[in-house]
C-alpha positions in Angstrom: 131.8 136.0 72.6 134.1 136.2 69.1 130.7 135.8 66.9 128.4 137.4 69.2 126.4 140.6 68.7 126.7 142.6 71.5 124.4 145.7 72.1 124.7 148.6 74.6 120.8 150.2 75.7 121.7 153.3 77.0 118.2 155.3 79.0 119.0 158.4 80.5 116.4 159.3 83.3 116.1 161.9 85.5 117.8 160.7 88.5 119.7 157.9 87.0 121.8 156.8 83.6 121.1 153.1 83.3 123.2 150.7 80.7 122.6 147.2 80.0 124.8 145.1 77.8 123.6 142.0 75.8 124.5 139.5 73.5 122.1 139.0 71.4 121.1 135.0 69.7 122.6 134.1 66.3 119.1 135.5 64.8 118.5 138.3 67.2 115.4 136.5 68.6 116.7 136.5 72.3 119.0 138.9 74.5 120.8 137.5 77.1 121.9 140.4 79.8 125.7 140.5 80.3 125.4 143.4 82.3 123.7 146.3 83.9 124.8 149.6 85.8 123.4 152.5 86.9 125.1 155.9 88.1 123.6 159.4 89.0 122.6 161.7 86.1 123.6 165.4 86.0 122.2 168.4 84.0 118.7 166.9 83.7 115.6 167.5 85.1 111.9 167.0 84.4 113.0 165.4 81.2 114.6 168.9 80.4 118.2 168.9 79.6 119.4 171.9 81.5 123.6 171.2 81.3 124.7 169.3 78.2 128.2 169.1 79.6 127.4 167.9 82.7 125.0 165.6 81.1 127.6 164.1 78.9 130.0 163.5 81.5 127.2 161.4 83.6 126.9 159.2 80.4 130.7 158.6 80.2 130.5 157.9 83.9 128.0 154.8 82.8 130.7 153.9 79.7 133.5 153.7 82.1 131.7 151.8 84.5 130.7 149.1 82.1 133.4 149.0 80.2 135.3 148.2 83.3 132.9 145.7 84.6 133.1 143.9 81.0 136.1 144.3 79.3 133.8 145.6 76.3 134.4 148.5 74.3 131.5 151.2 73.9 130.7 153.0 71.1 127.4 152.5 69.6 124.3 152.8 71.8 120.4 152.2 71.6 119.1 155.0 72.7 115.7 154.9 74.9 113.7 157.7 74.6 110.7 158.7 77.1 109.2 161.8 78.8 106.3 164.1 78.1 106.4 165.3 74.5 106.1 161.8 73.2 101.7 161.5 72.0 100.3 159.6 69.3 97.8 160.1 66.5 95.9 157.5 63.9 94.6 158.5 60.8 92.3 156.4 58.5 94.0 156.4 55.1 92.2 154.8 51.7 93.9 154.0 48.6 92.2 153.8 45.4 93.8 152.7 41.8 91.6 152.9 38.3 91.8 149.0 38.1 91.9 145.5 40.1 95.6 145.5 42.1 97.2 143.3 43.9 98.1 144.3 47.2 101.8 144.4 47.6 103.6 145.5 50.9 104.7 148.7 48.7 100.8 149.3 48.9 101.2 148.9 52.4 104.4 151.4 52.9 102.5 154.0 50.8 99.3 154.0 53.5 102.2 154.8 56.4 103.7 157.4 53.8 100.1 159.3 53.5 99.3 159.3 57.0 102.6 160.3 58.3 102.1 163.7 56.0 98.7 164.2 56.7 99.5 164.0 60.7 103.5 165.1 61.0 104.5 168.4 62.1 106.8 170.2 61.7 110.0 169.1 64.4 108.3 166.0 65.3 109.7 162.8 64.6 108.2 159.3 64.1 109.4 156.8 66.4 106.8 153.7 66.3 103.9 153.1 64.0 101.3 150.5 63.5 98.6 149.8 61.3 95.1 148.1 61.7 91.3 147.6 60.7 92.5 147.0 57.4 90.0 146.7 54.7 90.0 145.4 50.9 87.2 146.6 48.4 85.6 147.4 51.6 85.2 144.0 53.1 85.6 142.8 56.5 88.5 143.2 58.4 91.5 141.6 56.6 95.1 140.5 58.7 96.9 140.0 56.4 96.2 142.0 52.9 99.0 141.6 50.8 98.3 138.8 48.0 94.5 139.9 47.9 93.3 141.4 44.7 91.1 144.6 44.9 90.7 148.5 43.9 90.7 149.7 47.1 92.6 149.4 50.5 92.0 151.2 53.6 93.5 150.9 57.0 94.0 152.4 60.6 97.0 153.8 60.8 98.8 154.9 64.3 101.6 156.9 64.7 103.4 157.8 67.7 105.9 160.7 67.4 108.2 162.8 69.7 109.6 166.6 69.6 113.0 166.5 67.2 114.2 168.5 69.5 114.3 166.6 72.3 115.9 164.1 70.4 118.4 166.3 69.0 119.1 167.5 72.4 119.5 163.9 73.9 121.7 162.9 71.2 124.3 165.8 71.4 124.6 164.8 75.0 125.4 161.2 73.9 127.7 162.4 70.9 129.9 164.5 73.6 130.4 161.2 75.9 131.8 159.8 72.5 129.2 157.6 71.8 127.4 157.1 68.5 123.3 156.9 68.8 123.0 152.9 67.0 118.8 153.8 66.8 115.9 155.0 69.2 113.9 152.9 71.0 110.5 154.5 72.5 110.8 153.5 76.2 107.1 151.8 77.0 107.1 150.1 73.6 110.1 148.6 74.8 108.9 147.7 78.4 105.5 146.3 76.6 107.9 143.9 74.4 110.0 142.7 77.1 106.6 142.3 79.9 103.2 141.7 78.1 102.5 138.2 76.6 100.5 138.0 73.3 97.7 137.2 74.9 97.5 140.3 77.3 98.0 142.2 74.1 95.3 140.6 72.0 92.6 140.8 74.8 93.7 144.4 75.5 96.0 145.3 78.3 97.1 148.7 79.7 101.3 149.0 80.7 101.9 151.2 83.0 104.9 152.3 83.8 106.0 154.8 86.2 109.0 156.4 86.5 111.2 159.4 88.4 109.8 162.3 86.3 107.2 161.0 84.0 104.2 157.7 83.6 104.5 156.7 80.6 100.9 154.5 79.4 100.9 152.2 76.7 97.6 150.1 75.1 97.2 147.2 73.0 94.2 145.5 71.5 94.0 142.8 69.0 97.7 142.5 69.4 97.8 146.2 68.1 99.8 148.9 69.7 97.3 151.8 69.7 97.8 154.2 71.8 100.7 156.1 73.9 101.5 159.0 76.3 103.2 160.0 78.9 102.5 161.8 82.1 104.6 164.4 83.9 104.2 162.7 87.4 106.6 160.0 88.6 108.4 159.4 92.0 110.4 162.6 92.5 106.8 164.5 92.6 106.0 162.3 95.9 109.7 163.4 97.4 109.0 167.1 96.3 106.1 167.2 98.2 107.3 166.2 101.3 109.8 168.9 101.1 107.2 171.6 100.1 104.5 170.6 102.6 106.3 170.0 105.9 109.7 172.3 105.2 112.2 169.7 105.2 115.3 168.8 103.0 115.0 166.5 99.3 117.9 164.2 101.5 115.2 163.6 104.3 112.2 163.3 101.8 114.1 161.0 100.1 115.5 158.9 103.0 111.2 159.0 104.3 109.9 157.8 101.0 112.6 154.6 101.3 111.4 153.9 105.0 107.4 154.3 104.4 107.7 150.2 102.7 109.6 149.0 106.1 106.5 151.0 108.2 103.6 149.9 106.0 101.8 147.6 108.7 102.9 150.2 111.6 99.7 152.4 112.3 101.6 154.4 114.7 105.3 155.9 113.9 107.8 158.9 113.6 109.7 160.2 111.5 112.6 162.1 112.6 113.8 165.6 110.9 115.9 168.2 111.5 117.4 167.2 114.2 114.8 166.6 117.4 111.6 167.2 115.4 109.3 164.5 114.3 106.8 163.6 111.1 104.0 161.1 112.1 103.5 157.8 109.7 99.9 159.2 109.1 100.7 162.7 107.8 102.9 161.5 105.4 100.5 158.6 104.5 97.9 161.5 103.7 100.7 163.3 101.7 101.4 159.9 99.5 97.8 159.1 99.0 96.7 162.5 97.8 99.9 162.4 95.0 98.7 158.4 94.2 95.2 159.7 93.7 96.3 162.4 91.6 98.5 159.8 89.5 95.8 157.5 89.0 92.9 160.0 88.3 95.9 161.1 85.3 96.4 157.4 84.2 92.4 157.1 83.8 91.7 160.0 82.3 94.7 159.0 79.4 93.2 155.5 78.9 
């Protein structure tokens, strides 16, 4: 592994710090996994970072475990980022000249540039964009414009952005475990690289990935990314209300919500809590469908 690239991806959830390293091919086309590890996370919740200190030290937990399981030094990370301030916006931009042009990708740079100040606030951050329905002279649709000669181009442009904040806040965490932020990654961009094929993204397909504290939703058409968002409901809302509704522990909500899958075709079962009391398999189905119904009538309403 003398020549190889190697990268760290570093996500930090809400219940769990996960690292993968990978080598990556001689022309960065293909990662192979060397590695992956997960260890509790501290001083987060919701996707709000509540203990920095406690935070970092859960990320240098991660460090030393893979550095230990690979002999690799850490230092540089890809950092994923997710959670509920992350929404996206498109603007349709037109430029105009005195005089037939011919499109360059500078034209094309300069459409991004207009829409990301005409839609950017103020402590919002771009992390993906992508531009579409693009238009020459006011023609059809065009792929491809560069090369084409014209007075006018006009184009689709989709921007997806996320609190600086946040970001700020994430990366201080990851600065005090010693580690150096290599870029950002937007989490269900990356899970709709590594899962959909290109035809799934040029017919249109919906990802949807769910996760501890948040659902993040990502669309494609025409092999366009055009739209993202993410929920705040995820797993820990089904273990939270367990607790809430029948007065028991997060350990025993927890330890329930891992046996439901083994009990799935039993129509008649109890739970045991506290002790010698007992939860039946049918009010806690009735607790887990009401909080999938609530998820999915969420994910519908966002697509």
């Amino acid at each position: 592994m003398e020549n190889s690239i190697i990268k760290f991806i570093l996500d930090v959830g809400n219940s769990k710090i996960k690292m993968l390293a990978g080598e990556l091919s001689n022309y960065g086309e293909k990662l192979r996994v060397l590695k992956y590890i997960e260890v509790p996370s501290r001083g987060i919740k919701k996707n709000v970072i509540e203990n920095q200190i406690y935070l970092s030290e859960s990320i240098a937990d991660a460090v030393r475990e893979m550095e230990s399981a690979t002999g690799l030094e850490v230092r540089k990370v890809i950092l994923g980022i997710g959670g509920t301030n992350i929404y996206s916006k498109t603007k349709n931009v037109k430029l105009s000249f005195s005089e037939e042009k011919v499109i360059t990708e500078d034209h094309i740079t300069e459409l991004f540039l207009t829409a990301e100040k005409e839609l950017k606030q103020k402590a919002e951050k771009v992390l993906e964009s992508e531009i579409y329905n693009i238009r020459v002279n006011n023609s059809g649709i065009v792929k491809n414009p560069v090369g084409l000669t014209g007075r006018e181009i006009q184009a689709d442009v989709h921007l997806i952005f996320v609190g600086e904040n946040e970001i700020d806040e994430l990366t201080e965490a990851v600065n005090r475990a010693k580690l150096e932020v290599d870029s950002i990654v937007l989490n269900p961009y990356a899970s709709a690289k590594a899962t959909l094929m290109e035809e799934d993204k040029t017919m249109g397909v919906a990802l949807i990935d769910i996760g501890e504290g948040t659902t993040d939703i990502i669309i494609y058409k025409n092999n366009k990314l055009i739209y993202a968002k993410s929920l705040p409901l995820g797993g820990m809302h089904y273990v939270s209300d367990l607790e809430y509704i029948f007065s028991i522990p997060k350990s025993e909500a927890q330890e329930i919500i891992k046996q439901i899958s083994e009990t799935k075709d039993k129509k008649e079962f109890n739970f045991p809590i506290n002790g010698n009391k007992y939860i039946s398999i049918g009010n806690i189905r009735k607790v887990i469908d009401a909080r999938t119904g609530d998820l999915v009538t969420f994910i519908k309403k966002a697509i």
